[in-house]
Every structure is written in C-alpha cells, then in structure tokens.
N, C-alpha and C positions, 0 to 999 in steps of 0.2 A: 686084351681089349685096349691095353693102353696102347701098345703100340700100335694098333689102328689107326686111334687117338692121331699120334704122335704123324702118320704116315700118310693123315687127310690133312693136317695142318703145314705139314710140310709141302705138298702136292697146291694148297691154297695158295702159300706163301712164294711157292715157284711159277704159278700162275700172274699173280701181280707181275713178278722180277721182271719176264718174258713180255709184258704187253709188248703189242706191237704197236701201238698206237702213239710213243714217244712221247706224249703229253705228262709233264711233272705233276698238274695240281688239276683238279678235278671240284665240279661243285654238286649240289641238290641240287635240283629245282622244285618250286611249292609242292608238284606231285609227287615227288619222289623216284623221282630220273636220274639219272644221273647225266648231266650237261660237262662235256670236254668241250675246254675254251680253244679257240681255230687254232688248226697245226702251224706251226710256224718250221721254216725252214732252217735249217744247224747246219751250219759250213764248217767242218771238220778240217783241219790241216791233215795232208797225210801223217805225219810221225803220229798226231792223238788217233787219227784211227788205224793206225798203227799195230798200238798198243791196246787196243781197249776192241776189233771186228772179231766177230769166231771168238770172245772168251766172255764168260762169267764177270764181274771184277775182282772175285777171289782167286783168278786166272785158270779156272775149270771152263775145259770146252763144250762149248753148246751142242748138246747131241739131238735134244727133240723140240721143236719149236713149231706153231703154226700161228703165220700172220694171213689171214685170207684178206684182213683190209690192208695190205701193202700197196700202196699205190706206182710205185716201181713199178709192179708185174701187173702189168694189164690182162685183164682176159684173151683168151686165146684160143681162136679157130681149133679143134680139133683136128681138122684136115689140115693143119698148116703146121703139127706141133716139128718136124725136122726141120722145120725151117728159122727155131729160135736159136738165136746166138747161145752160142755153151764157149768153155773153156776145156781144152782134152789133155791127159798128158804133163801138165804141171799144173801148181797154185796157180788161180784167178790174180792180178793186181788188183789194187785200188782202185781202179779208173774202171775198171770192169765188173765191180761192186757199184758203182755208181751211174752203169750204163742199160742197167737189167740183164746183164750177160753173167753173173755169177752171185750167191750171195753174200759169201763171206769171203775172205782172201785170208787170212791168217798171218798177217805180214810179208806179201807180198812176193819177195825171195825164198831162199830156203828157210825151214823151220826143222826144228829137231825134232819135233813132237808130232806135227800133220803132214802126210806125204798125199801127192795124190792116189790117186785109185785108179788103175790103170784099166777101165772099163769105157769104151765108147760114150760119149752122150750128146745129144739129146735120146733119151728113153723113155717111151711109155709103162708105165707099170701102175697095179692098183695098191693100195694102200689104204686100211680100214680105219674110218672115220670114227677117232675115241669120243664122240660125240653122239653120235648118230649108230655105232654099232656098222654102218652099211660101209663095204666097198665105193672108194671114188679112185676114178681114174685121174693120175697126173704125171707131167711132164717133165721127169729127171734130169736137171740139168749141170748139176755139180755131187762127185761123189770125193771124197776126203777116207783117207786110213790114219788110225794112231796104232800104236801098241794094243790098244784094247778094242779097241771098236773100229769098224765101218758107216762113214755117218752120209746119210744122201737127203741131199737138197733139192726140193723138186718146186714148179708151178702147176699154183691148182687153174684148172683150164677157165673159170669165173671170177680169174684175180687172184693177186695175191700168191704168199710162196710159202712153205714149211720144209721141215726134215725129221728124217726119224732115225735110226741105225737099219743097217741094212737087210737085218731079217725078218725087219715089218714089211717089204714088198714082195710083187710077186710082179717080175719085168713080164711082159708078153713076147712070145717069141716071133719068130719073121709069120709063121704059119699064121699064127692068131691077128696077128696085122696084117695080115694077107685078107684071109676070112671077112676081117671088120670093114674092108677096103681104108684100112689106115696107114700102107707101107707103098 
C-alpha cells in the first residue's frame, strides 16, 4: 500500500514538473479557480536552451509529456497532416524547436545519449488518451532513440503536442490511410 502511496505522489509531483503552461506563480480567485497570470514571452539564448530542451533539470530525458495548450502547435486539418514540416534523419536544431517543426532538439549537433530514429515522418498513428481511456489520432512528427527507449513526439490535431515511447502507438498503415481517404 505504501508504495502505491509513494507512486501517486510521485506521478502528482511529475505532473506539476511537466506543466505546459510555463507560468512560475499562480493565484485563487474568491471561488476557488485557480487564475495564471498572462503568459509572457522568455527569450532563451541558444547555449541556455542548450542545455536545459529534451532534459529534466536533473538531466533525465523527457520520455512522456502532454501540452494540448501549446500554442506553437496549432490545430491541424486532418487532410493536411503530410503537409507539416518534420525534421527526418538527424536531431531537429534550435531554430526548428522554435518554428513548430520539431519539439525538442537535444542540443542541436551530435549528442551521445539521443540519436535519431530512422523512421519517416510526418506519421499518423493513434495513441490512447491516459485521461479519457479513448484512442486519439495524432500526427508523429519527431521520433528520437536512447539506449533504452524510443521516444515519439507527435501534434494533437486540436493543438498542441505531446510524446510518449514508442510502444504506446499504433502507426496506420498506407492501406488504413487509403480506406480513411487520409493518404
């Protein structure tokens, strides 16, 4: 039991870590809302985000994240999903984390730790909502390899972007995107 305990307060606590929302302090309001004061924009030098995109700050890499209010990733036509910029074939840069065309870069050049994933993309595949229980379709656009894991970064087609390791999706094949008239 304890470690139950111990394995919903750590899942709570990795909840906070992950917001997506960038916002430091947060207020009540008299009903008991919670009011974030207006996002403000953070201009990052490349070396700090650098060092600090794709990691933890105990320098553990980001393996499952969902931001659906990202404002980067706008919603997105399903009939239009080949048509989003991806990154194939190597790490994403900097400039291409801040253009909606990839999420993380991991340091831009070579990294010892994240290689890419030598898989095509942009990709349809669905991917089961820990919220909801239900299958949602979304649009794979960065997949990354470590030693341990396969991590894939996708856009939910209503905004916004997440990832998960790679044995939570399930890609559609040319047949099935044929069928859907999605290929």
């Amino acid at each position: 039991m304890k470690k139950n305990n111990y394995l919903f307060v750590v899942l709570i606590s990795l909840c906070f870590i992950i917001s997506c929302n960038n916002n430091k302090t947060t207020n009540i309001s008299s009903n008991n809302e919670i009011v974030y004061p207006p996002k403000q924009k953070v201009e990052y030098s490349s070396e700090a985000y650098n060092s600090t995109k794709g990691y933890y700050n105990n320098g553990e890499i980001i393996k499952e994240f969902d931001c659906p209010d990202d404002k980067n990733f706008p919603p997105v036509d399903v009939k239009s999903w080949k048509k989003i910029p991806v990154v194939n074939d190597r790490l994403p840069t900097y400039q291409e984390t801040t253009n909606g065309t990839a999420i993380f870069h991991y340091g831009e050049k070579k990294n010892s730790v994240v290689k890419p994933f030598y898989m095509s993309v942009p990709k349809l595949a669905y991917i089961t909502n820990p919220l909801t229980n239900s299958n949602e379709i979304v649009i794979v656009i960065q997949i990354v390899q470590t030693a341990n894991d396969t991590i894939v970064c996708y856009r939910h087609l209503t905004g916004g972007c997440g990832g998960s390791l790679f044995h939570n999706f399930y890609f559609l094949t040319d047949n099935e995107l044929k069928k859907e008239m999605l290929f």
